[in-house]
C-alpha positions in Angstrom: 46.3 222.8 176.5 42.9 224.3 176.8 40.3 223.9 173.7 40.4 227.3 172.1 37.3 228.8 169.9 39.3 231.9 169.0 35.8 233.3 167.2 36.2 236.9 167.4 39.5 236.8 166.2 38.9 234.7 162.9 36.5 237.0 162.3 38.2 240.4 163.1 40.9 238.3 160.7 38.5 237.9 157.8 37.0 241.8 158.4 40.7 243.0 157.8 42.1 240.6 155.0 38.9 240.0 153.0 36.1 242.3 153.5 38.2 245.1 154.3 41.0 245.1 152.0 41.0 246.3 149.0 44.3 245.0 147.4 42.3 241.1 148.1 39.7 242.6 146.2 37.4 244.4 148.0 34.8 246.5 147.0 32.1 248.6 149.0 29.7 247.5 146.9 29.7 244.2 146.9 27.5 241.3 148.8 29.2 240.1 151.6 28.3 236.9 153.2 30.6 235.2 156.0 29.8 231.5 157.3 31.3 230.9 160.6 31.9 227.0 161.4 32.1 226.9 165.0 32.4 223.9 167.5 31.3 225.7 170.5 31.6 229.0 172.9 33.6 231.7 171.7 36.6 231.7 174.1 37.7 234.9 173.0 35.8 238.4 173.8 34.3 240.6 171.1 35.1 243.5 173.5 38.9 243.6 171.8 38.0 243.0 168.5 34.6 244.8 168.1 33.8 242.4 164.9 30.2 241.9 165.2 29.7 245.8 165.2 31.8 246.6 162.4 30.6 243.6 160.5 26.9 244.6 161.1 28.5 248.1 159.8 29.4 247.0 156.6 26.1 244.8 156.4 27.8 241.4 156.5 25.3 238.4 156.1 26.4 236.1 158.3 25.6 232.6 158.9 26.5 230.3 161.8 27.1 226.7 161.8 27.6 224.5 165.1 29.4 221.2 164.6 28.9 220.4 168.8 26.9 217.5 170.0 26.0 220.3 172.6 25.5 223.7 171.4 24.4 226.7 173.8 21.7 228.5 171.3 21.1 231.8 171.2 17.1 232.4 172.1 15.7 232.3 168.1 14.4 235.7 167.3 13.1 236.9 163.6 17.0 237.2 162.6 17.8 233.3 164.0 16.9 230.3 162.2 17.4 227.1 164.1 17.8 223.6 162.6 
């Protein structure tokens, strides 16, 4: 069985339990900060899920964490901090 880093999907999962349901608590006005823990590449799409869209939508902080001894980095712009 092939590692899986099903990113997209946790997150589309959170977006539609947490941040997007209001029965869980919800509310439009609230901060909303997700922390992804990730231990490499997506190997998902965001293409099916559309999660970094709608969560840039709903101005989600979000904060990414790699756990890899090798992590692929996203070129640091003024939004990426890298440590």
């Amino acid at each position: 069985m092939a590692n899986l880093t099903n990113t997209h999907k946790a997150i589309d999962f959170v977006l539609k339990n947490i941040f997007e349901n209001q029965a869980a608590g919800a509310t439009a006005d609230a901060t909303k900060v997700l922390v992804i823990i990730t231990d490499g590449n997506p190997s998902d799409t965001d293409k099916r899920f559309n999660s970094i869209k709608r969560s840039d939508k709903k101005n989600i902080i979000r904060f990414v964490i790699g756990v890899s001894p090798i992590i692929s980095i996203i070129p640091p712009t003024q939004h990426h901090t890298i440590v």
